[in-house]
C-alpha positions in Angstrom: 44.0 81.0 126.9 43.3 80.6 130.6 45.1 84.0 131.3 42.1 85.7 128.7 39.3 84.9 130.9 41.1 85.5 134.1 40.9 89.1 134.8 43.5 88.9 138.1 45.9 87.4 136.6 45.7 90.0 133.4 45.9 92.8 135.9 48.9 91.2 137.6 50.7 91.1 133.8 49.9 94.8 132.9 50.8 95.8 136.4 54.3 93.5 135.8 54.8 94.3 132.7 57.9 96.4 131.8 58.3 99.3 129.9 59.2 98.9 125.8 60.9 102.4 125.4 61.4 104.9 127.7 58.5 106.3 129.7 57.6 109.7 127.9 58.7 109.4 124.9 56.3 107.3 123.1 53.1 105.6 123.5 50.9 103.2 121.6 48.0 100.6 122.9 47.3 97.9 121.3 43.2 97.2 120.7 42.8 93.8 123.2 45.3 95.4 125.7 43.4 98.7 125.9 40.1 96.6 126.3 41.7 94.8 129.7 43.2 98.5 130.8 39.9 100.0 130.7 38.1 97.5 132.2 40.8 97.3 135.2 40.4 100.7 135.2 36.3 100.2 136.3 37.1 97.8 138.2 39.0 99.9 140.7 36.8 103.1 140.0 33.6 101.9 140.9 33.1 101.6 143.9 30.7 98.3 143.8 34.0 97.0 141.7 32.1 95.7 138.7 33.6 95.5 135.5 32.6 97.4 132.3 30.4 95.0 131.0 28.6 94.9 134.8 28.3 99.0 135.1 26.7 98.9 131.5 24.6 96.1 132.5 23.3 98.2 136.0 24.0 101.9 135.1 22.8 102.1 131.5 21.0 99.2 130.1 18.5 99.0 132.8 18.0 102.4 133.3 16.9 102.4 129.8 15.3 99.1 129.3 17.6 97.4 127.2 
């Protein structure tokens, strides 16, 4: 449980994690691991590092007064 709300040490796992067939040949994603790629994926994107629920927060929600 402490690894779900640690997102450093879920990057570290996805970025340590091992392929489960060869690269290229097959791909599937499952829904919570897609969740943490995406917002890893934010996270180094923006440049104010924030994660998705931050940029939504700043970029969209405010702008429209939600």
């Amino acid at each position: 449980m402490a690894d779900l709300v640690d997102s450093r040490r879920m990057s570290a796992k996805f970025e340590n994690q091992q392929p489960n067939w060869t690269p290229g040949r097959q791909t599937a994603y499952h829904v919570l691991t897609f969740g943490w790629l995406i917002d890893e994926l934010m996270r180094r994107i923006d440049p104010k590092q924030r994660n998705v629920a931050e940029f939504f927060r700043d970029e969209i929600a405010r702008v429209y007064g939600k």
